[in-house]
C-alpha positions as CSV (number, residue, x, y, z in Angstrom):
1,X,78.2,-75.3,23.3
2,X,76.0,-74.1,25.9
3,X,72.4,-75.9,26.5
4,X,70.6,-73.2,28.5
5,X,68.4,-70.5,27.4
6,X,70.1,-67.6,28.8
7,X,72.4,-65.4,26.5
8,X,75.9,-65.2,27.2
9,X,76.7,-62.5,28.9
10,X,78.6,-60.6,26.6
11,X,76.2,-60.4,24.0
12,X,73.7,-59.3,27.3
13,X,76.0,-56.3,27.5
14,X,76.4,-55.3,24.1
15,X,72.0,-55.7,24.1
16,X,72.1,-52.8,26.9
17,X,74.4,-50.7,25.0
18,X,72.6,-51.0,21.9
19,X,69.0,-49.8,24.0
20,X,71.1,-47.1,25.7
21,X,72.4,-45.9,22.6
22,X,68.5,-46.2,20.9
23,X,66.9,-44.4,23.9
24,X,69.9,-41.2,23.0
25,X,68.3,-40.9,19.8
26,X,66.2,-37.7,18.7
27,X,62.6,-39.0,17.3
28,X,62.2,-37.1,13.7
29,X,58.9,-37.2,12.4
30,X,58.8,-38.2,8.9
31,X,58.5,-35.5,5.9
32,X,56.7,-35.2,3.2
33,X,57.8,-33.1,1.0
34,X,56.3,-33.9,-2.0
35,X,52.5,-33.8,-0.2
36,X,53.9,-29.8,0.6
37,X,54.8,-29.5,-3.0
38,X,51.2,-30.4,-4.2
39,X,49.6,-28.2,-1.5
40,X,51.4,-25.2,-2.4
41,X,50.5,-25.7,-6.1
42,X,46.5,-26.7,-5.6
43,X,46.5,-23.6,-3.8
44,X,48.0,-21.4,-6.3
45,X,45.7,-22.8,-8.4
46,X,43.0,-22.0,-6.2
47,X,43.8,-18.8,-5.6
48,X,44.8,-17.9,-9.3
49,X,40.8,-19.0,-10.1
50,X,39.4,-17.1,-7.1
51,X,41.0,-14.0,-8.6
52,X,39.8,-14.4,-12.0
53,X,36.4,-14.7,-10.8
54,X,36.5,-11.6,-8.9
55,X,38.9,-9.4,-11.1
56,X,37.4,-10.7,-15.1
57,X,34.8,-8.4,-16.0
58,X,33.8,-11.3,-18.8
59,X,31.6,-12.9,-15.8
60,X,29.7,-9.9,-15.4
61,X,28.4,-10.3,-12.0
62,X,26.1,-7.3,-11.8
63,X,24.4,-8.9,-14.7
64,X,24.4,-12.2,-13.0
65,X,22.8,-10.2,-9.7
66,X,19.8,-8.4,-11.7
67,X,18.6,-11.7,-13.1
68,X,19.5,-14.3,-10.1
69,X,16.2,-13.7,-8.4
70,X,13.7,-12.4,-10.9
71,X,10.6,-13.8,-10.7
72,X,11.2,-16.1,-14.4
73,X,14.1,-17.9,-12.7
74,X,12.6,-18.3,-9.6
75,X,9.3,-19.7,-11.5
76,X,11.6,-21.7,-13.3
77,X,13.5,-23.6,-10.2
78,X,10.2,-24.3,-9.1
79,X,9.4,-26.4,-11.8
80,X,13.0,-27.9,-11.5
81,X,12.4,-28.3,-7.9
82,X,8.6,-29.7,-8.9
83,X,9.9,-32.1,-11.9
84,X,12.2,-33.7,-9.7
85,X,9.9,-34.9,-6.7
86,X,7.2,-36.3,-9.5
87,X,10.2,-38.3,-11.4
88,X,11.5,-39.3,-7.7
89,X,8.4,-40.3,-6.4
90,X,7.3,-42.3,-9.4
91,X,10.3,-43.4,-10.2
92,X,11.3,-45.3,-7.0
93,X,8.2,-46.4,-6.5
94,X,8.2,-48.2,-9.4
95,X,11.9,-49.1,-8.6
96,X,10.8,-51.0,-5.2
97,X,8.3,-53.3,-7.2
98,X,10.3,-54.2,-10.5
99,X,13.4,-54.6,-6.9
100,X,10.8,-57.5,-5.8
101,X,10.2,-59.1,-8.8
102,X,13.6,-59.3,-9.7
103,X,14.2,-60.9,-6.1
104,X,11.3,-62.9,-6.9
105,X,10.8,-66.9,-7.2
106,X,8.8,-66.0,-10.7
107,X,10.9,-66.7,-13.9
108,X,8.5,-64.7,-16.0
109,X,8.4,-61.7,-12.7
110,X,12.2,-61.8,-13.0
111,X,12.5,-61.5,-17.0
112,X,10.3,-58.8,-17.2
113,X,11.8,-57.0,-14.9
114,X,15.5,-57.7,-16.0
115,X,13.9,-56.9,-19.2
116,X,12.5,-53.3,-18.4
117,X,15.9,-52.5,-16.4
118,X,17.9,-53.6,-19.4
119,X,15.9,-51.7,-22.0
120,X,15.5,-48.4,-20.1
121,X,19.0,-48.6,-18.6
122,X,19.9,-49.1,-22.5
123,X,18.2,-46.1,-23.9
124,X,19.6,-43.0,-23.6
125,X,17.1,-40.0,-21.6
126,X,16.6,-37.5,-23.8
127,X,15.4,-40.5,-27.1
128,X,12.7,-41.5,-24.4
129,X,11.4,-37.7,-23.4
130,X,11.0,-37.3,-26.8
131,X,9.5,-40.9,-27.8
132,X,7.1,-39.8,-24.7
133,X,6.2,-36.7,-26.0
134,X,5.2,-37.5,-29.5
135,X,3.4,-40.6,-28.0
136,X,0.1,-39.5,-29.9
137,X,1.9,-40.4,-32.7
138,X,1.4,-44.1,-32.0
139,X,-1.5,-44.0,-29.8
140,X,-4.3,-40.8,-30.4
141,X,-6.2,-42.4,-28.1
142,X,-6.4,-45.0,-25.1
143,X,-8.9,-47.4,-24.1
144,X,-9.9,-49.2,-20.6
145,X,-12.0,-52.4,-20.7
146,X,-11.4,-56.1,-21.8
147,X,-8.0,-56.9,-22.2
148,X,-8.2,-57.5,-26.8
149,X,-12.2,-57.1,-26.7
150,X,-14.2,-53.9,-26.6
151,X,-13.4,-50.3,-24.1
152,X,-15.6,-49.1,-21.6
153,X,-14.1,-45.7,-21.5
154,X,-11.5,-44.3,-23.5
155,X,-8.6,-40.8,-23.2
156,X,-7.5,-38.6,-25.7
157,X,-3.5,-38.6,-25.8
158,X,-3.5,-35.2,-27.2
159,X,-5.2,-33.8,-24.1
160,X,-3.4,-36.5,-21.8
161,X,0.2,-36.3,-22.5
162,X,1.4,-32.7,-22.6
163,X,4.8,-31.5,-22.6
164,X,5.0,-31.5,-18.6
165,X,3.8,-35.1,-18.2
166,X,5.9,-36.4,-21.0
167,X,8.7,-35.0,-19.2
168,X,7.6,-36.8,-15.7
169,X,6.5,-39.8,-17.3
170,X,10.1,-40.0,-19.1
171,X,11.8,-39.1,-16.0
172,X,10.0,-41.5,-13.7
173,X,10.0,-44.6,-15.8
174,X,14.3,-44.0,-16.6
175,X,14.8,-43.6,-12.8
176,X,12.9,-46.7,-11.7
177,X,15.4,-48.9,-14.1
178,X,18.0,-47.2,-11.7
179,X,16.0,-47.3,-8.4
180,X,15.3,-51.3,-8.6
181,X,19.1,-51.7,-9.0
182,X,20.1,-50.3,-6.2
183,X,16.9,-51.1,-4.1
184,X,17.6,-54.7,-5.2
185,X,21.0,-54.5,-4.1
186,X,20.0,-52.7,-0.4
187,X,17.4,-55.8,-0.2
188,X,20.4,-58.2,-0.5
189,X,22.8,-56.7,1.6
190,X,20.5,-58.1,4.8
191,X,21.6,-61.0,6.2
192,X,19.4,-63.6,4.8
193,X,19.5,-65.6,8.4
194,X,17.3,-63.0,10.1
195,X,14.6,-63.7,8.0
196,X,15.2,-67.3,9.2
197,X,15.0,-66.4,12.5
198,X,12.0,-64.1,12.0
199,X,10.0,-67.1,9.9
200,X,10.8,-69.4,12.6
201,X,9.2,-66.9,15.1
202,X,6.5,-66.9,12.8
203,X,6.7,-63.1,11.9
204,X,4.5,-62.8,8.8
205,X,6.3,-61.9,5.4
206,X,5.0,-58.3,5.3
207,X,6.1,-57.6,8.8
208,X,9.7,-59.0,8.3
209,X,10.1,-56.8,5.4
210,X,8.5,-53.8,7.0
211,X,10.5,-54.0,10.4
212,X,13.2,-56.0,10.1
213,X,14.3,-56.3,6.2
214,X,14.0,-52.6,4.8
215,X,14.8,-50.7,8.0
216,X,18.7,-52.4,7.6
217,X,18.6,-51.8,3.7
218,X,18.0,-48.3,3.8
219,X,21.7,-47.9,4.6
220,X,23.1,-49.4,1.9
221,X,20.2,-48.0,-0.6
222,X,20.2,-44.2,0.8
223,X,23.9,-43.0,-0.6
224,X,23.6,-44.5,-3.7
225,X,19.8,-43.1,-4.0
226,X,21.0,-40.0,-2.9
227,X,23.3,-40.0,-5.7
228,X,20.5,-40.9,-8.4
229,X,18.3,-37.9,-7.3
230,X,21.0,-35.2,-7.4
231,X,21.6,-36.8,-11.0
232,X,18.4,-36.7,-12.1
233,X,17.7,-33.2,-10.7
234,X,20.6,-32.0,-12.9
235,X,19.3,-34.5,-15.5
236,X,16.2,-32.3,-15.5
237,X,17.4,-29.7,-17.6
238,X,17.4,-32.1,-20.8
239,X,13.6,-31.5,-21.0
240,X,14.4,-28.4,-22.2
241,X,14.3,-29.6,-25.8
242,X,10.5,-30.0,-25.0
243,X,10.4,-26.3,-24.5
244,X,9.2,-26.7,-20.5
245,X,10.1,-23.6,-18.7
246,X,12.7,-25.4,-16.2
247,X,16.3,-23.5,-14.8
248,X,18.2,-24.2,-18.1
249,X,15.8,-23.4,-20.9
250,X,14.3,-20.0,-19.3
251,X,18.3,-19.5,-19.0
252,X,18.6,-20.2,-22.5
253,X,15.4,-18.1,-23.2
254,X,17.1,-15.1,-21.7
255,X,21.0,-15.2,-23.0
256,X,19.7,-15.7,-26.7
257,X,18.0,-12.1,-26.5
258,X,20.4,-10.6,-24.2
259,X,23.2,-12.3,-25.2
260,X,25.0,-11.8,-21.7
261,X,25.8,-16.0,-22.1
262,X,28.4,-16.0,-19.2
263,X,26.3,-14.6,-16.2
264,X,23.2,-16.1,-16.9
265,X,25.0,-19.7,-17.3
266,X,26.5,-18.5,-13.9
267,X,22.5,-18.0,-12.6
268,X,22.0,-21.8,-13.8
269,X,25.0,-23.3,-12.2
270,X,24.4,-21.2,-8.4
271,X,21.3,-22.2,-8.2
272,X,21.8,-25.8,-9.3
273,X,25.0,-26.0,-6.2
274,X,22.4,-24.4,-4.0
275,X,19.6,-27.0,-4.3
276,X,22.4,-29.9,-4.7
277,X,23.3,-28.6,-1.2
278,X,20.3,-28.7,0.3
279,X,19.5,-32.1,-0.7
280,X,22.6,-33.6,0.7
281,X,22.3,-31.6,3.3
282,X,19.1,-33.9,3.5
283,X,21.0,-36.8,2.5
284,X,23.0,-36.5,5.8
285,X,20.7,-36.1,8.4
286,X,18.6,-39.1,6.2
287,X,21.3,-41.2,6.5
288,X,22.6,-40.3,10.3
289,X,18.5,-41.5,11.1
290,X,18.5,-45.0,9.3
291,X,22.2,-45.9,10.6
292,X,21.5,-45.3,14.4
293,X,22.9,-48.4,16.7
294,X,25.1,-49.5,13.8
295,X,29.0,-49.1,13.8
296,X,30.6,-47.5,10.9
């Protein structure tokens, strides 16, 4: 038996003919013929649809052209476009403070927030557009002044809460149960030791949140915001059983005395892809701005 480390030299030479005989070999890269298989059939697919929607007369696309840019659409993605940005606005706003008070020290901050979040998360859109919209039902009129005594000044629900701000009201206060969520969730994504660092350095509260705490949230809260305003854009069209002139009730207006159903539910869905581009179009550059000197 032999005590050294080297190999016998047999088994030395058998090792070189073995890498002589690997280096002779032809390198074959691997196939995939299955991955070919479902390429070839997603593109018949593809192609099949393509066709139809050029060839079927059923979409009727000279229909679809006369009303794509008349001025009713047009006024109605403007109030699409404008019921949006109210319920955004709003709706995050309102999501950043119920976000605090959920991160808060409070027990009674924290359960009403979880509370609010739980009950409008729990309710489904259009029951609370419509609960908006016949609040004069409960309440004809609203008073300001002492809390149970007497009002100073009072409104008239009937005159306060039409259609269009039952609709943003309704949109705003189901987006901020979302908004504080995922705000909440950005906010505790930061490392919680450079607050430390920043309180020992004696950086006041606001300041740490201002430049050091949301600037580093932002990149975990923008996607999933993102994602929550393209929903509630398309989300917008369920206000059309309050009769507001948005995209798909003026769209509903016009196929029910034309009866052309196809094309103008073809007008709806171009301009809804169109504006859903633009915003992550948005969403990118948004995103690209708030992640600069990190590595992804």
């Amino acid at each position: 038996m032999s005590l050294t480390s080297d190999p016998p030299v047999g088994k030395a030479a058998d090792g070189g003919a073995a890498r002589e005989d690997y280096s002779a070999l032809k390198v074959v890269p691997v196939r995939h013929p299955w991955r070919w298989a479902a390429v070839v059939v997603t593109a018949v697919l593809v192609a099949q649809f393509a066709h139809g929607l050029v060839t079927n007369p059923g979409w009727e696309w000279d229909v679809f052209a006369d009303f794509f840019t008349t001025a009713t659409i047009l006024k109605a993605v403007w109030i699409t476009i404008q019921l949006t940005f109210y319920g955004t606005a709003l709706g995050f706003a309102l999501g950043i403070v119920l976000a605090f008070m959920r991160l808060s020290k409070s027990p009674f901050l924290k359960s009403v927030a979880f509370t609010y979040i739980w009950a409008f998360r729990s309710i489904p859109l259009i029951v609370q557009l419509l609960f908006w919209f016949n609040l004069t039902y409960l309440y004809q009129r609203i008073d300001f002044g002492i809390p149970f005594g007497p009002g100073f000044f009072s409104f008239d629900t009937a005159g306060l809460v039409g259609a269009m701000s039952a609709a943003v009201l309704g949109l705003a206060l189901h987006q901020a149960a979302y908004a504080a969520e995922i705000v909440r969730g950005g906010v505790l994504a930061v490392d919680g030791g450079q607050l430390e660092a920043a309180a020992a350095l004696g950086i006041p509260r606001l300041r740490q949140l201002r430049r050091i705490v949301l600037p580093q949230a932002m990149r975990s809260i923008l996607p999933n915001a993102a994602n929550e305003v393209i929903s509630l854009f398309k989300g917008t069209s369920i206000v059309s059983v309050m009769a507001i002139g948005e995209l798909f009730y003026q769209v509903q207006v016009i196929y029910g005395r034309n009866g052309r159903v196809v094309p103008l539910l073809m007008v709806a869905t171009v301009w809804y892809i169109i504006l859903t581009t633009v915003l992550s179009i948005a969403q990118y550059y948004v995103e690209r701005h708030f992640s600069r000197g990190a590595t992804r």
